[in-house]
C-alpha positions as CSV (number, residue, x, y, z in Angstrom):
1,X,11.4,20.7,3.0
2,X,8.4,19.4,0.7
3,X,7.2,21.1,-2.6
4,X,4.3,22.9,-2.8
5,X,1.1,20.5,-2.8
6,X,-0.8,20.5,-5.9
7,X,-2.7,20.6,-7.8
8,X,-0.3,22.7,-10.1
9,X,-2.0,24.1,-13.4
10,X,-0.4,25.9,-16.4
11,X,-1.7,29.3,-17.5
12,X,-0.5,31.3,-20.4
13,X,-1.2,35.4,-19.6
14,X,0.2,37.7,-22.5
15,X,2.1,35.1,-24.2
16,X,3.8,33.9,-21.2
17,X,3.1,30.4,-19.6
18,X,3.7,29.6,-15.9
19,X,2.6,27.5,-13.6
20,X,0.7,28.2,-10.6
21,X,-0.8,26.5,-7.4
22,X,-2.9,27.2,-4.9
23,X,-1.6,27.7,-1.2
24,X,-3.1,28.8,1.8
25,X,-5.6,30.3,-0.1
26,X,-3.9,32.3,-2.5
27,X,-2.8,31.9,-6.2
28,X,1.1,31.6,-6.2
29,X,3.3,31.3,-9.2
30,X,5.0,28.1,-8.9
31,X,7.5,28.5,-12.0
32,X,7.2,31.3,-14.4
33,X,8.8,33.5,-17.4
34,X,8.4,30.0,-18.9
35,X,9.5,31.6,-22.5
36,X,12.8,33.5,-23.3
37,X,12.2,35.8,-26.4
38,X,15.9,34.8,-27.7
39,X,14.7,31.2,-28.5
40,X,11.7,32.4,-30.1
41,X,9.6,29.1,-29.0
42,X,6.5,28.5,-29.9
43,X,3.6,28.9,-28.5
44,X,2.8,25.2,-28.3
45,X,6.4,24.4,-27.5
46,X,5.9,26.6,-24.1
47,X,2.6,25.1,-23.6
48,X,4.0,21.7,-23.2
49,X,6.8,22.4,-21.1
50,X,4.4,24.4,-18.2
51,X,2.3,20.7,-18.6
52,X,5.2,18.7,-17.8
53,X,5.9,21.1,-15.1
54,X,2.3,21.4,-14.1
55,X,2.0,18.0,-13.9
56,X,5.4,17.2,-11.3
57,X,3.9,16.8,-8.3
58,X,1.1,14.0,-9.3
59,X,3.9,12.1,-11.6
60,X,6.0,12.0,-8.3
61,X,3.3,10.7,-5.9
62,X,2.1,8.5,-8.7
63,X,6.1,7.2,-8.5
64,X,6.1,6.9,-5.0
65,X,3.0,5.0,-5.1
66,X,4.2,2.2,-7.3
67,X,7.5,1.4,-5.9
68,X,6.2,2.0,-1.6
69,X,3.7,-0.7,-3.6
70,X,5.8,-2.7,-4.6
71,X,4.4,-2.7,-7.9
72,X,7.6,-2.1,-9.4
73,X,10.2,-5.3,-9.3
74,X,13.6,-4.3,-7.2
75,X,15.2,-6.8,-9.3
76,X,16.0,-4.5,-12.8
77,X,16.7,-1.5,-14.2
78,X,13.8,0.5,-14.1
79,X,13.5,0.1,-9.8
80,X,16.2,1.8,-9.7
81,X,15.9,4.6,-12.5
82,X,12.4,5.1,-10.0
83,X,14.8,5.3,-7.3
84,X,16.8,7.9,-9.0
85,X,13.9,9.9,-10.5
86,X,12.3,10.1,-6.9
87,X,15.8,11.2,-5.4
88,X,16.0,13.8,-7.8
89,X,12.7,15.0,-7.4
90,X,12.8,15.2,-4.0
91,X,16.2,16.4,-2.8
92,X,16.6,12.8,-0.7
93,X,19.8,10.1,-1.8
94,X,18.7,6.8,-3.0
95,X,18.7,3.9,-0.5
């Protein structure tokens, strides 16, 4: 199973932010209730958290572009931290 293809956007609708996509035609919520009223964030706070969220899917293909590339060097630290990040992001082990 694959996530949902972007492009993912943030919204904020009555002081809650989520993050929605488009599929098959249709707005879907993606990840919402992105605020829980007994941490009291702040607006901006929960703004840059849908973002980051918002953002996953392009971050990952970005990812999976540079190291399929080879545009990252197998040979230290951050290959594999790519690896790992991928792995998690995907549901898949690390080779």
């Amino acid at each position: 199973m694959t996530h949902t293809r972007g492009p993912w956007k943030f919204e904020v609708r009555d002081y809650q932010a989520m993050v929605t996509a488009i599929r098959d035609g249709q707005a879907m919520v993606v990840a919402g209730e992105l605020y829980d009223e007994e941490l009291d964030l702040e607006l901006e706070e929960i703004e840059a958290n849908a973002r980051v969220i918002a953002s996953a899917p392009d971050l990952l293909a970005c990812l999976e572009n540079l190291v399929n590339r080879g545009l990252i060097p197998n040979d230290n630290d951050h290959y594999e931290e790519c690896l790992n990040a991928i792995a998690n992001a995907t549901g898949s082990e690390v080779n």
